[in-house]
KEDRENLUM-632413 format. One line per 5 residues: number of its first residue (from 1); their letters; for each residue y, z, x of C-alpha. Coordinates in pm, 1 decimal. Layout:
% residues N
NUM) a) Y Z X; ...
% end
This chain:
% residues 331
1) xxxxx) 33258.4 8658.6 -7501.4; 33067.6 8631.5 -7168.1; 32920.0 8871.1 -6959.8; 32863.5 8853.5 -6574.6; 32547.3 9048.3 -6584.7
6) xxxxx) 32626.6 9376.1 -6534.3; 32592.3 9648.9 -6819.2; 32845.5 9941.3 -6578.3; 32891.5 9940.9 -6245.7; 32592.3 9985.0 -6003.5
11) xxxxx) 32704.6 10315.9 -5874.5; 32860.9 10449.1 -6168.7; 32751.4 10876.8 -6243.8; 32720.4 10703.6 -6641.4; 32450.9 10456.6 -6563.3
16) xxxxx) 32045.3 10469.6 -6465.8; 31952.0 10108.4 -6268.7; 31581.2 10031.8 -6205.8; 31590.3 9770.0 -5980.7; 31255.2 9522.0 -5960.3
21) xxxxx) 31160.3 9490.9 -5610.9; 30901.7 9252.0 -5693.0; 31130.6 8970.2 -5849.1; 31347.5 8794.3 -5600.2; 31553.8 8725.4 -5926.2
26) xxxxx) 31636.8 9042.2 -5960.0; 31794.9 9084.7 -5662.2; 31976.8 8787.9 -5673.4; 32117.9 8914.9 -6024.1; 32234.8 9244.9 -5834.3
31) xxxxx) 32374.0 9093.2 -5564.6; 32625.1 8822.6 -5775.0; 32645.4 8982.2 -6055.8; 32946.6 9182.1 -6173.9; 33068.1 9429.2 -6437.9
36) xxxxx) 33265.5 9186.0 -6585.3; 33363.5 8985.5 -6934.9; 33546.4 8728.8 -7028.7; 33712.0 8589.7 -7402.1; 33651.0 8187.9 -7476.1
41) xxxxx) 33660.0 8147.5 -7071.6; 33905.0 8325.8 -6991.8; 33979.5 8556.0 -6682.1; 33714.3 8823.1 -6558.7; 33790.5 9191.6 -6664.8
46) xxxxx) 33606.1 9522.3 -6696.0; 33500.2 9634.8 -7003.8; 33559.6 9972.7 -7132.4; 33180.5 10160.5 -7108.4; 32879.6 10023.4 -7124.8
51) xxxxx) 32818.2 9681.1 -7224.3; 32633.3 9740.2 -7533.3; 32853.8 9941.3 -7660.6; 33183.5 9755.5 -7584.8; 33000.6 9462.7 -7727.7
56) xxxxx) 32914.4 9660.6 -8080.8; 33328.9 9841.3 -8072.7; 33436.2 9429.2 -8041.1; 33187.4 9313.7 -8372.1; 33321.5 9663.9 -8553.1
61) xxxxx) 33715.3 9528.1 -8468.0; 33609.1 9156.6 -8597.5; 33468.3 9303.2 -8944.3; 33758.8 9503.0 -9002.4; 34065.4 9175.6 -8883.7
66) xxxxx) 33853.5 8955.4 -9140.8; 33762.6 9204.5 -9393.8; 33935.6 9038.4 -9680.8; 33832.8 8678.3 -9601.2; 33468.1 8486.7 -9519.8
71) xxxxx) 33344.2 8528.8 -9191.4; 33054.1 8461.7 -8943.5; 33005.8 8701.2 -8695.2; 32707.7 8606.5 -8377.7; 32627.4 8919.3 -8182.6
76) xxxxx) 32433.0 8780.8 -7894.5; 32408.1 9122.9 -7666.1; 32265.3 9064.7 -7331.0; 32035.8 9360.4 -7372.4; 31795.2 9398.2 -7298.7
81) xxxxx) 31866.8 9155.4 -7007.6; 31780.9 9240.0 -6649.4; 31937.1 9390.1 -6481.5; 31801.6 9687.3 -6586.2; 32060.3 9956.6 -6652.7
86) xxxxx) 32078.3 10228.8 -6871.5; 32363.1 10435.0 -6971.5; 32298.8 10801.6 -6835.6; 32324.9 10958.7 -7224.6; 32026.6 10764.0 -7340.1
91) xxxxx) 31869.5 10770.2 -7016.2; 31853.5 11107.4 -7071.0; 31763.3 11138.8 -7441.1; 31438.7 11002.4 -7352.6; 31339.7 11237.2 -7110.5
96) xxxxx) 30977.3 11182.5 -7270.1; 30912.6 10866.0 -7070.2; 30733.5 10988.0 -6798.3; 30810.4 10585.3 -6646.3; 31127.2 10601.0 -6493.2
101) xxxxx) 31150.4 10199.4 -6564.6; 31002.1 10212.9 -6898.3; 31247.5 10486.4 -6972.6; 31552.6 10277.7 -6857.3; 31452.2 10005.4 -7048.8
106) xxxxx) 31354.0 10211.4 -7376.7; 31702.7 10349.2 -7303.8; 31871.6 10018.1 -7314.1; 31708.0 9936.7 -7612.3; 31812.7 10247.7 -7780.1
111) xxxxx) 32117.5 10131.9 -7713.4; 32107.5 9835.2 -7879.5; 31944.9 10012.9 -8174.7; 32253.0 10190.0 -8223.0; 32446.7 9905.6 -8184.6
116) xxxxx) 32286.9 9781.7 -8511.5; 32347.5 10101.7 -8707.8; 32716.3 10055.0 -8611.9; 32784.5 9668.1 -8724.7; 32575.5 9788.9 -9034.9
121) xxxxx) 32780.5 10103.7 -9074.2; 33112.9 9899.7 -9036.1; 33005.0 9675.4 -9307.6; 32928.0 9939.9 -9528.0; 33288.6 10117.9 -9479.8
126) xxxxx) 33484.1 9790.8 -9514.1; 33294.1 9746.1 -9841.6; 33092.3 9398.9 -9730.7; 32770.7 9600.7 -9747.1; 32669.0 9443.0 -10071.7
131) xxxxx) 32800.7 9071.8 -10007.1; 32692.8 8980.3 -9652.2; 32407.2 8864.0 -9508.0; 32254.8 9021.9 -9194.3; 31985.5 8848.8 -8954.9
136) xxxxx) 31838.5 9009.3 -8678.1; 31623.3 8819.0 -8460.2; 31563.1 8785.8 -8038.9; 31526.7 8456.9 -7838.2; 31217.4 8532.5 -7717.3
141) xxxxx) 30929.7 8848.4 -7620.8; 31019.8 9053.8 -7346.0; 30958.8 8892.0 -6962.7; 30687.5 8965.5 -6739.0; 30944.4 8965.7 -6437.4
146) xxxxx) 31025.8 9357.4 -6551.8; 30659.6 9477.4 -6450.4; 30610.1 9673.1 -6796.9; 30232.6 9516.8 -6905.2; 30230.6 9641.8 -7260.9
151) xxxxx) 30610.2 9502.5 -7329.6; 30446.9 9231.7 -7588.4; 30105.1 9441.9 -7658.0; 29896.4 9299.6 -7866.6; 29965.0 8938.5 -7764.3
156) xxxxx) 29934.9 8746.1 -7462.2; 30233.2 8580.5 -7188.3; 30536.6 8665.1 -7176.6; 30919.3 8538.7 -7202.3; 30880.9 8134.2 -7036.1
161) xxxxx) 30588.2 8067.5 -7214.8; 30474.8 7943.9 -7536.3; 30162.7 8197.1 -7606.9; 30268.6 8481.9 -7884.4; 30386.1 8700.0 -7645.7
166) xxxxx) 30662.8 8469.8 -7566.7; 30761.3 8315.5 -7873.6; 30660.4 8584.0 -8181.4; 31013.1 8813.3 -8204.1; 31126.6 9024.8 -8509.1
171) xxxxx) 31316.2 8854.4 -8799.8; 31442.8 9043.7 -9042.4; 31680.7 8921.7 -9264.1; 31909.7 9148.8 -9522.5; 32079.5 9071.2 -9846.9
176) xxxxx) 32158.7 9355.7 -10141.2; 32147.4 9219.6 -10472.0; 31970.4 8913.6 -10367.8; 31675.3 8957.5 -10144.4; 31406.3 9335.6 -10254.1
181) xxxxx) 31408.3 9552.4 -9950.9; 31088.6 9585.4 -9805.0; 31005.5 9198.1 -9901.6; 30760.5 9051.0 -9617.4; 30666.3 8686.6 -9584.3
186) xxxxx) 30370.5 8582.2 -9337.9; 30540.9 8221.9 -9307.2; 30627.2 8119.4 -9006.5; 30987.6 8054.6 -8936.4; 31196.1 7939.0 -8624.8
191) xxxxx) 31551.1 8029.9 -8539.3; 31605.7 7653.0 -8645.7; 31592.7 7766.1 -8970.4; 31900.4 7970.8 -8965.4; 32149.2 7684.1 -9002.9
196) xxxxx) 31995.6 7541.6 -9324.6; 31956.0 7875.5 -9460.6; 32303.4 8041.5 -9409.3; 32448.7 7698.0 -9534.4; 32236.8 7689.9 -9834.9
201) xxxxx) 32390.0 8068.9 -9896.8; 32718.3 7945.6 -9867.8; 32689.3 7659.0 -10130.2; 32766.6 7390.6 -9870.0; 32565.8 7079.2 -9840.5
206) xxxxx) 32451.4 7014.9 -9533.3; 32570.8 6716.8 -9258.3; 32416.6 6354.9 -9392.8; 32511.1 6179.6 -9087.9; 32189.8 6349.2 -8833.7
211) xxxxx) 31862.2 6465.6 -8875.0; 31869.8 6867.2 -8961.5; 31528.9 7070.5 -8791.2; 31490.6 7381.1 -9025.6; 31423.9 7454.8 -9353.3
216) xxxxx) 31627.9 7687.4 -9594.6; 31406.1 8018.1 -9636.1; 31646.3 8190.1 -9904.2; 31375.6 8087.4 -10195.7; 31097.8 8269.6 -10038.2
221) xxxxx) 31308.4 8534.2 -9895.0; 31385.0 8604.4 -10221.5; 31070.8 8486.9 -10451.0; 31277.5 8220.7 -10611.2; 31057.9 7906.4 -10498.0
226) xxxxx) 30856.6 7729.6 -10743.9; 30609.8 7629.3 -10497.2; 30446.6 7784.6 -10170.0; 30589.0 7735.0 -9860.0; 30565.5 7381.3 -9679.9
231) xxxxx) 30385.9 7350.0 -9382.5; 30533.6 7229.4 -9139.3; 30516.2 7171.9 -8726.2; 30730.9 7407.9 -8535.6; 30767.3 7242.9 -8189.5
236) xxxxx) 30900.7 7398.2 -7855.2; 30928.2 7173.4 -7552.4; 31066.8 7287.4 -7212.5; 31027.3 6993.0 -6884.3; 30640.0 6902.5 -6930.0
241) xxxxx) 30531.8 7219.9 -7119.3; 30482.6 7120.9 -7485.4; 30379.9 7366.2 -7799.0; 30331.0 7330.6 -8142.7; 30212.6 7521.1 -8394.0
246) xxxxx) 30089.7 7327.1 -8763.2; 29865.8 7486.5 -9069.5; 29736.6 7845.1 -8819.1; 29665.6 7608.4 -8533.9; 29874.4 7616.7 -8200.8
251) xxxxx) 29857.4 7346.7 -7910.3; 29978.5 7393.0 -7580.8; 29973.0 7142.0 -7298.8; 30177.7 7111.7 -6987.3; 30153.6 6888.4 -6652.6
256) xxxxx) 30113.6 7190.0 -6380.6; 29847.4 7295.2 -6442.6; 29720.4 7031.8 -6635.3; 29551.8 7172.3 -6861.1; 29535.8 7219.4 -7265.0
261) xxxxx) 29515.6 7544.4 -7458.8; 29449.9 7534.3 -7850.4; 29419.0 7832.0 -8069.9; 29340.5 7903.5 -8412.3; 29652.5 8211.9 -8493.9
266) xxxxx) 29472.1 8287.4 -8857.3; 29142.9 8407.8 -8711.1; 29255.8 8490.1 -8299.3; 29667.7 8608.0 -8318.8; 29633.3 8751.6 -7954.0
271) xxxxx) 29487.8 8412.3 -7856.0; 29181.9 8517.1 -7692.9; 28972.2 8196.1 -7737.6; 29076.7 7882.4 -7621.7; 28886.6 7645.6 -7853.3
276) xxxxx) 29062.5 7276.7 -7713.1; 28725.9 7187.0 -7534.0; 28508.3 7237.6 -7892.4; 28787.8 7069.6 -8070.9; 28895.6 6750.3 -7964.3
281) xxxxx) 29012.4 6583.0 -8260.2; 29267.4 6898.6 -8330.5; 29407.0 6871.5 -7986.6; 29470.4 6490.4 -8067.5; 29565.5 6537.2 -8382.1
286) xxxxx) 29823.7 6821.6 -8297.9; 29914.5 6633.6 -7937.2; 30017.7 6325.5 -8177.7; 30263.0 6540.0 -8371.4; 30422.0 6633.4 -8063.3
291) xxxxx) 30422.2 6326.9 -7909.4; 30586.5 6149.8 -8258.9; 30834.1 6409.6 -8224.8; 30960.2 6401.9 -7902.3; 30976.9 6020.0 -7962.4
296) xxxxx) 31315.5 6084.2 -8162.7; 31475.5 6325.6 -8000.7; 31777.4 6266.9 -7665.1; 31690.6 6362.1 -7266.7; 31796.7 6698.3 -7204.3
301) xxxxx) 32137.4 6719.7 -7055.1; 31999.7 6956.2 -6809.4; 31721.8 6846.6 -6629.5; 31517.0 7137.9 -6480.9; 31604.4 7194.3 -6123.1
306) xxxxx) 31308.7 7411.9 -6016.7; 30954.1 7562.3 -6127.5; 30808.3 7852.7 -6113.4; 30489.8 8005.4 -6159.5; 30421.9 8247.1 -6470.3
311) xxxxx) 30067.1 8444.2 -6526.2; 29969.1 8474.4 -6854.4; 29795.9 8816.9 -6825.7; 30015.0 8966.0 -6557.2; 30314.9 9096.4 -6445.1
316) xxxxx) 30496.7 8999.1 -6124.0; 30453.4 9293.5 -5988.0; 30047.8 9258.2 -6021.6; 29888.8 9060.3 -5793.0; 29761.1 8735.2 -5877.2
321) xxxxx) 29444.1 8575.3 -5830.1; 29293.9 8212.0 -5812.3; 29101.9 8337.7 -6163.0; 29433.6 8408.3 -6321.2; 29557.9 8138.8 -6608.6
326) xxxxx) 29893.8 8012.9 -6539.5; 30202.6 7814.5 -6633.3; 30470.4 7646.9 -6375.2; 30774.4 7705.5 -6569.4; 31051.1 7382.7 -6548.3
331) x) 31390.8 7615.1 -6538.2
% end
């Protein structure tokens, strides 16, 4: 399914907007956008309630048509997207918020809360609870285009960059019988890792004829692995911004402005000290792994049309100063 943007309609009595004067992407959004879905492309229609929630009633109707055979269900909600919109019941349940856009958005992710008790719920009643694996996991840390500075608290940047704040999101993956609830693991992973993983789980092998990023995590998900964990590079690459993180250490490096940022995550998580100017031969050393890895892989397909700036330690809606660190974001 695909949404238009819209979670109800802008002047609906069931929904609480908080619009973002400060982003001129914002109003673009509300200006275009529509309450509105479509199936595999098809025509526009109206949902029936809030988007959320006609999202989760759609995954609840797919577990029970394919109850009796395999399945693979991918939830992507567009909470807690901007626009900002909240429905009016869980606006109101948080009357606690004192932040009327803090409360919309705790609302919407309330919201989405629930929606996970339901597809858990409806796995449980169709009697799948046991045999199923669930992953939750978010594409990136909350943006800094919704002017709410603690949304990523204790780490620095926001959605569109590569410091923790943009790139650490929850993972949480759930399997009765096979992984021990409350089992934590302080390796890193990637959503790359998914594919591997969820084929391993299945007993497939997985495609010979391309190269496969990601690892399979079931063995130390589930304390079966005979050895530690490998380490590995985890890359992300967007236009001329380039990160990777290798053995604690993370480099970033990007054309505008050109300049280098390399910190150590075991000893500084919130990346308060940039150490690239004490360290040269780790900002080679990393730069070369990144460099040998872009080396194999294709041009995008979408070239980045624009740029935009992004401040690492403030909203949009704070005003920015020549002091400030930046990134100019290829979108």
């Amino acid at each position: 399914m695909l949404e238009s943007g819209l979670f109800l309609p802008e002047d609906s009595p069931d929904v609480v907007n908080a619009k973002l004067p400060f982003d001129p992407f914002d109003q673009f959004l509300w200006a275009r956008m529509q309450y509105a879905t479509s199936y595999n492309g098809g025509e526009w229609f109206e949902p029936e309630g809030y988007l959320t929630d006609f999202y989760t009633d759609e995954a609840v109707k797919a577990i029970e048509a394919n109850r009796n055979r395999p399945f693979f269900l991918y939830l992507a909600h567009w909470a807690v997207h901007t626009p900002l919109q909240a429905s009016r019941a869980d606006y109101d349940a948080l009357s606690e918020i004192e932040n009327e856009r803090e409360r919309v958005y705790a609302a919407m992710i309330r919201a989405l809360d629930r929606s996970v008790g339901r597809v858990m719920e409806a796995l449980k009643q169709n009697g799948l609870e046991e045999n199923t694996i669930v992953i939750f996991s978010s594409d990136n840390g909350g943006p800094g285009y919704i002017g709410i500075p603690d949304v990523n608290k204790p780490y620095r940047g926001w959605k569109l960059t590569y410091f923790e704040g943009g790139i650490r999101v929850p993972f949480f993956v759930r399997w009765p019988g096979k992984i021990e609830p409350g089992t934590e693991q302080d390796m890193p992973v990637a959503h790359l890792d998914i594919f591997p993983t969820l084929v391993a789980a299945a007993g497939a092998p997985l495609p010979a004829d391309r190269v496969i990023d990601g690892i399979d995590i079931l063995p130390y998900a589930t304390d079966t692995a005979n050895e530690p964990a490998p380490e590995r590079p985890i890359f992300w690459r967007d236009g001329h911004y380039h990160a990777v993180r290798m053995n604690g250490w993370k480099l970033q490096y990007l054309a505008r402005p050109d300049k280098v940022w390399l910190f150590n995550l075991n000893e500084d998580p919130t990346e308060q000290h940039n150490l690239a100017k004490e360290n040269p031969e780790k900002v080679a050393e990393l730069k070369a792994l990144i460099e040998a890895h872009d080396a194999t892989q294709r041009e995008p397909l979408f070239p980045a049309v624009a740029e935009m700036p992004v401040t690492i330690d403030k909203t949009l809606e704070e005003e920015a100063t020549p002091e400030d660190e930046y990134i100019y974001w290829p979108g």
